[in-house]
N, C-alpha and C positions, 0 to 999 in steps of 0.2 A: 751316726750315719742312719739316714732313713730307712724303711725295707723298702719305699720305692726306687731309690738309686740300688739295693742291691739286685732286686728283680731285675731293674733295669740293665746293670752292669752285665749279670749274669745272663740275658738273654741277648746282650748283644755278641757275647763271648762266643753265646752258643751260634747263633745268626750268622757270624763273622768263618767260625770255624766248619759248618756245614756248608756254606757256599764255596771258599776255599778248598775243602776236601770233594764235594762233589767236579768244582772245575779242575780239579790235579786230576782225580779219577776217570774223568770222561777224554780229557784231552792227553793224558800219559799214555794210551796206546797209539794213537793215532801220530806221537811222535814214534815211539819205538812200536812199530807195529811187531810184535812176537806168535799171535795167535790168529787165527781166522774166526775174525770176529762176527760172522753171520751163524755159525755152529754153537758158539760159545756164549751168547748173546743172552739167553734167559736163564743160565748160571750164574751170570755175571750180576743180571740185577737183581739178583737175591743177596749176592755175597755183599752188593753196594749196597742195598737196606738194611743188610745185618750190619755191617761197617756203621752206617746210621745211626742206628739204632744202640748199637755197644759205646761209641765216640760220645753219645750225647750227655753223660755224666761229666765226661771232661771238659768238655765245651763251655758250663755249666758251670764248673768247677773254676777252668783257668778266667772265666769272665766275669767272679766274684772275686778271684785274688787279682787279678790286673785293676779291678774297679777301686780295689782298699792301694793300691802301690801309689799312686799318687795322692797323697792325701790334700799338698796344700796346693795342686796345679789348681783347682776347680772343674768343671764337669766335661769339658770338653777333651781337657786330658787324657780322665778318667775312665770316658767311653773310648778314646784310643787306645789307653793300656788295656782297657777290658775286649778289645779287639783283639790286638796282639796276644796276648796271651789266652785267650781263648782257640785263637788260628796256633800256635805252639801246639798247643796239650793234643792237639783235635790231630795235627797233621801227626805228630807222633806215635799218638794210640792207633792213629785209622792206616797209618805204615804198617806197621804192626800184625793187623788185621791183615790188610793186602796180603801182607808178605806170608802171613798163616796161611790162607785159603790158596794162592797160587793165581793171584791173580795178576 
């Protein structure tokens, strides 16, 4: 395997799991509104770029081993599985996080 398919793999892993965890984050209060979000508002995107910023190993991570799981599909697969498991790790760890800070 090339280092440009892993870069590859591993950036879409990350790309996949960053959009997905920024749109759960932004639109999960607005389903369950719990807090008064004009007061709490420039806490929150500090805790969402630390969330960022700490997920982005995994993101990284799950989108180098999704990109190796398919080995004989070919590249189209491969940047799927490196989706999906990238969106895993990310949603996981950045729960995680949320659930730490109290958000």
């Amino acid at each position: 395997m090339k280092i440009s398919s892993l870069v590859r793999s591993a950036l879409v892993g990350w790309l996949a799991g960053i959009i997905v965890l920024l749109g759960w984050s932004l639109l999960w209060p607005r389903i369950f509104p719990v807090t008064d979000r004009v007061s709490a508002m420039p806490g929150q995107w500090k805790v969402l770029l630390l969330a960022l910023v700490l997920v982005t190993p995994f993101g990284l991570i799950g989108g180098l081993i999704g990109g190796r799981l398919p080995y004989e599909g070919g590249k189209r697969e491969q940047v799927l599985y490196a989706a999906i498991s990238g969106i895993l790790l990310t949603l996981v760890f950045g729960s995680c996080i949320f659930w730490y800070s109290g958000w």
